[in-house]
LOPA-320756 format. One record per atom (N, C-alpha, C): residue number from 0; atom name; x, y, z. Coordinates in Angstrom, 1 decimal. Layout:
# LOPA-320756
(NUM, 'CA', (X, Y, Z))
...
//
This chain:
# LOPA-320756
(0, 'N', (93.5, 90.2, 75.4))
(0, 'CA', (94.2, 91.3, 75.0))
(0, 'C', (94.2, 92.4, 76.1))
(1, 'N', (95.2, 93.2, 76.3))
(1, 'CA', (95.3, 93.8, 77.5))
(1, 'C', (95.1, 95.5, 77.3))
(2, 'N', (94.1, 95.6, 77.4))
(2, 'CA', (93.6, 97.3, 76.9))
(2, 'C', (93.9, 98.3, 77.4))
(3, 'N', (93.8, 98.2, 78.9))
(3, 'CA', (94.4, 99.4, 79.8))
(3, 'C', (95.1, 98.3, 80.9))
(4, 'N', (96.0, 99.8, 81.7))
(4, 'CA', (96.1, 99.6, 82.7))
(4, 'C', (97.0, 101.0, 84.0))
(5, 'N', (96.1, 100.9, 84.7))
(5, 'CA', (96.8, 102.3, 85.8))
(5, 'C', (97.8, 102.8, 85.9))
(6, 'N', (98.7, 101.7, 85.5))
(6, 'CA', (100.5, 101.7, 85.9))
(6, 'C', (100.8, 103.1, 84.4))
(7, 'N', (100.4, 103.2, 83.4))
(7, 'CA', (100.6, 103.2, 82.0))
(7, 'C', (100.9, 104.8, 81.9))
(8, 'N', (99.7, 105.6, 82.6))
(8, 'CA', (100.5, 107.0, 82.4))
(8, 'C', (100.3, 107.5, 83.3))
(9, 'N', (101.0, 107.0, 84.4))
(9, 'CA', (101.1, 107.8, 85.5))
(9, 'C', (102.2, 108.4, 85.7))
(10, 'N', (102.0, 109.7, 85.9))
(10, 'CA', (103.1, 110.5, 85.3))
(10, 'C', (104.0, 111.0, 87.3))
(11, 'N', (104.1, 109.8, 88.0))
(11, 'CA', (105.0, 110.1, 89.1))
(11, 'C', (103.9, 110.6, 90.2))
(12, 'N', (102.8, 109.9, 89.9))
(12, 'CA', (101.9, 110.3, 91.1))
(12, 'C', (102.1, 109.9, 92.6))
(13, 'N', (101.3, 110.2, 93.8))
(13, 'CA', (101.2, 109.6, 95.3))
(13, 'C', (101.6, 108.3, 95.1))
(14, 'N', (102.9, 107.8, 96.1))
(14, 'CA', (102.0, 106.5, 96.3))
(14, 'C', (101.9, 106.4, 97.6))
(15, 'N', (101.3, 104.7, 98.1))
(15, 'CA', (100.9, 105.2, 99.3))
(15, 'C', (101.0, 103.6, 100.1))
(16, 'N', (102.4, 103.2, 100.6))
(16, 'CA', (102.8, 102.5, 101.6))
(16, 'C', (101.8, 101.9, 102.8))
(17, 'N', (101.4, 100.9, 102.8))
(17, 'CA', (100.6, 100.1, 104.1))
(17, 'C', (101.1, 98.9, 104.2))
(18, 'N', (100.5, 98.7, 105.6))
(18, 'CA', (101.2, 97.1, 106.2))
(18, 'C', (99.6, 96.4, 106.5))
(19, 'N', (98.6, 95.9, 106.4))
(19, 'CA', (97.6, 95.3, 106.4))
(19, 'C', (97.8, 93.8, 107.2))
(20, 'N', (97.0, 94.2, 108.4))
(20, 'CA', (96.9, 92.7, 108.4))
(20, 'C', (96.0, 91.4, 108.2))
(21, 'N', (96.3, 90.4, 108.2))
(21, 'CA', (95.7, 89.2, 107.2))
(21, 'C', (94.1, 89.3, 107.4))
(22, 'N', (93.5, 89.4, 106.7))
(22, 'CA', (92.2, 89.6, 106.3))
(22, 'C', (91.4, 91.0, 106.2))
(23, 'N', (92.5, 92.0, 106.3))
(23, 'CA', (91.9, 93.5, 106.4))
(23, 'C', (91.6, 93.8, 104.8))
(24, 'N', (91.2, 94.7, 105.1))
(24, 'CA', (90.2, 95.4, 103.5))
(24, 'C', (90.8, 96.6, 103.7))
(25, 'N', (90.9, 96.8, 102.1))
(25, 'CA', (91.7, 98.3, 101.6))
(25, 'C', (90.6, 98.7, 100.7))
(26, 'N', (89.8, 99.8, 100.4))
(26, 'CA', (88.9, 100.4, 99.3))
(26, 'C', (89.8, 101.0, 99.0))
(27, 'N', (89.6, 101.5, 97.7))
(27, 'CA', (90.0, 102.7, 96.6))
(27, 'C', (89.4, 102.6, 95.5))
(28, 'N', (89.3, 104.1, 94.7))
(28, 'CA', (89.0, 104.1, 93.9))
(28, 'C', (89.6, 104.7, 92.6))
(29, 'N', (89.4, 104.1, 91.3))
(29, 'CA', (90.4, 104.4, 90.5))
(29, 'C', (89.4, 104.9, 88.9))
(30, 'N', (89.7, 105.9, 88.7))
(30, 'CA', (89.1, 106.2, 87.7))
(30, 'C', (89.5, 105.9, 86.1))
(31, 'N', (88.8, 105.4, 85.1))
(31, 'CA', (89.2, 105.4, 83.6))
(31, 'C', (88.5, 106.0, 82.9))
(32, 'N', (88.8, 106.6, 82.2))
(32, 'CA', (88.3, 107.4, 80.8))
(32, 'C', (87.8, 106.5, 79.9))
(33, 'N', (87.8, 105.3, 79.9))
(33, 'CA', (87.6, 104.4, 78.6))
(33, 'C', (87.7, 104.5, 77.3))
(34, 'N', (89.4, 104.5, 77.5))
(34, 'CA', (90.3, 104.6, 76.1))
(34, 'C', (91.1, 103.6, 76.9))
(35, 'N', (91.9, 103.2, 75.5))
(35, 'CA', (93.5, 102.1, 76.0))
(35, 'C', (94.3, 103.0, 76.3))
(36, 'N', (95.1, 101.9, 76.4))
(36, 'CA', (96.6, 102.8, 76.8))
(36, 'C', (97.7, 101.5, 77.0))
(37, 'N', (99.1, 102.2, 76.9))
(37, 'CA', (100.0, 101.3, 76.6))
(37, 'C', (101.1, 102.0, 77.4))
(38, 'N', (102.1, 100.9, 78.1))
(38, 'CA', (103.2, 101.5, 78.9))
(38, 'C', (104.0, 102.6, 78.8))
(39, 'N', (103.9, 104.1, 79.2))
(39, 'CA', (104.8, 105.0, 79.1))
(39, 'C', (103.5, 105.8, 78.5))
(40, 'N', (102.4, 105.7, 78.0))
(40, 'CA', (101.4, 106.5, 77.1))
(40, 'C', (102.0, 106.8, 75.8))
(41, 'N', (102.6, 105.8, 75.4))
(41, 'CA', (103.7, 105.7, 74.4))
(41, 'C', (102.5, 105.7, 73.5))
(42, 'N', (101.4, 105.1, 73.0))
(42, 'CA', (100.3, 105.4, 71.8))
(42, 'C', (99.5, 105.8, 72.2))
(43, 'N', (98.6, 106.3, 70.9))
(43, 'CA', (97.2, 106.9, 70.5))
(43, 'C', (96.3, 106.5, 71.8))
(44, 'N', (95.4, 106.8, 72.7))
(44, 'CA', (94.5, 106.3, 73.4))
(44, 'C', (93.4, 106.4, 72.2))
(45, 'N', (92.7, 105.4, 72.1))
(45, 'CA', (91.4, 105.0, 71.4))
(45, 'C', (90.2, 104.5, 72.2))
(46, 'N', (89.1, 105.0, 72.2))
(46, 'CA', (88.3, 104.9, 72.8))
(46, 'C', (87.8, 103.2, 72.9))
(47, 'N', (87.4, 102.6, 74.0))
(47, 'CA', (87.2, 101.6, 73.9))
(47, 'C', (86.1, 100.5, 73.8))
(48, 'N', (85.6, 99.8, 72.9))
(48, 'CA', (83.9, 100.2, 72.3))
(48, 'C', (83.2, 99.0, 73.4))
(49, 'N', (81.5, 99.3, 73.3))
(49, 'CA', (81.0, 98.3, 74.4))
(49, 'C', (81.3, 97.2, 74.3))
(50, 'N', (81.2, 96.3, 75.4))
(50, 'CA', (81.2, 94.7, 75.0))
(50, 'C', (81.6, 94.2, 76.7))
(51, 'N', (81.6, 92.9, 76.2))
(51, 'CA', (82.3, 92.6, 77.8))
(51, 'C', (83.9, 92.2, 77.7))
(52, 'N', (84.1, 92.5, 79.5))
(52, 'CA', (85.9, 92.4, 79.6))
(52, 'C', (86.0, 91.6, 80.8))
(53, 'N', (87.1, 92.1, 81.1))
(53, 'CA', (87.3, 91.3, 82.3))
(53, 'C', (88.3, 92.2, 82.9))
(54, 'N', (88.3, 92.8, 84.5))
(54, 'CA', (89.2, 92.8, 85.6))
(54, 'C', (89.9, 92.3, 85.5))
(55, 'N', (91.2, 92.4, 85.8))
(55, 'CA', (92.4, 91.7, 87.0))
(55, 'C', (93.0, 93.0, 87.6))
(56, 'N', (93.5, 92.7, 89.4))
(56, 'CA', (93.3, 93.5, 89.8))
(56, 'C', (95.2, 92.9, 90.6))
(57, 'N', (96.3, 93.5, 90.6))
(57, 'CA', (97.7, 93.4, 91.5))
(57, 'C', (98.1, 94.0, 92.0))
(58, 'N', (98.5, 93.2, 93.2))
(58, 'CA', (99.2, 94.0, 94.0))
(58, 'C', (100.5, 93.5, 94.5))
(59, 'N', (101.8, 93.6, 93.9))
(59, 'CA', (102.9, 93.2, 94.0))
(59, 'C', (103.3, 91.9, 93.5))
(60, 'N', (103.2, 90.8, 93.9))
(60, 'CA', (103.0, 89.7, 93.0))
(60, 'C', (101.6, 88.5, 93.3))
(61, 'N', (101.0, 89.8, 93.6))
(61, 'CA', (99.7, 89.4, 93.6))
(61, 'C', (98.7, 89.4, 92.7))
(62, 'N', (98.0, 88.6, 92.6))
(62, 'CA', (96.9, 89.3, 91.3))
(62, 'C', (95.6, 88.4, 91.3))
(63, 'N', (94.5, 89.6, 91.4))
(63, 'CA', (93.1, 88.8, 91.6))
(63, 'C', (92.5, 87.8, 90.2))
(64, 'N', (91.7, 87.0, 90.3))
(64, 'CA', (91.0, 86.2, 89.4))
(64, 'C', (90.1, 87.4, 88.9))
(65, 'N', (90.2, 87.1, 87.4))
(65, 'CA', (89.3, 87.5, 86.5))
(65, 'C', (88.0, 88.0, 86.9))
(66, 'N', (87.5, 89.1, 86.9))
(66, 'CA', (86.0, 89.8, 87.2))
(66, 'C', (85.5, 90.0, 85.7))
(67, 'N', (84.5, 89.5, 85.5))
(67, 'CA', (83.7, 90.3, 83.7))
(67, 'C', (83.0, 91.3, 84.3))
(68, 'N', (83.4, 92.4, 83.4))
(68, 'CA', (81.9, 93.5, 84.1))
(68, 'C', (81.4, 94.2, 81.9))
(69, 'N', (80.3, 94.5, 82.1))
(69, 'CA', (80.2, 94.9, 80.6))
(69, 'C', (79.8, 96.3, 80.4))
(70, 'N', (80.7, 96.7, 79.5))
(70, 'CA', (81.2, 98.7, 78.9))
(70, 'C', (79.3, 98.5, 77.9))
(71, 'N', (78.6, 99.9, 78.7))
(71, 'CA', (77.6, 100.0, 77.9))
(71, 'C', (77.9, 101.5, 77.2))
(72, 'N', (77.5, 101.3, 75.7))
(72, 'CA', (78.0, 102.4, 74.8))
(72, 'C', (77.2, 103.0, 74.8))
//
């Protein structure tokens, strides 16, 4: 089930164009409140209770394999 995601309420923020070459590394960091959220911020955000999840992380039609990390309450 898909709880969050960055794209959801961003309301027309930076973005930020690069050309990387093959094996370079990009950091960033991206903050969550730990509530859901749903395309356009169209619903309620609800807080989202401990347990474990899973990562996935894209970048255009890319998209990383599954990370578990676990929400301590």
């Amino acid at each position: 089930t898909r709880l969050w995601s960055s794209n959801d309420c961003d309301a027309g923020g930076s973005t930020s164009m690069r050309t990387l070459a093959p094996g370079q590394r990009l950091v960033f960091s991206v903050v969550w409140a730990g509530r859901t959220s749903q395309p356009g911020c169209s619903a309620q955000r609800v807080a989202v209770p401990a347990g474990t999840y899973q990562l996935m992380v894209k970048l255009g039609q890319l998209a990383s394999k599954p990370a578990s990390f676990r929400l301590l309450g």
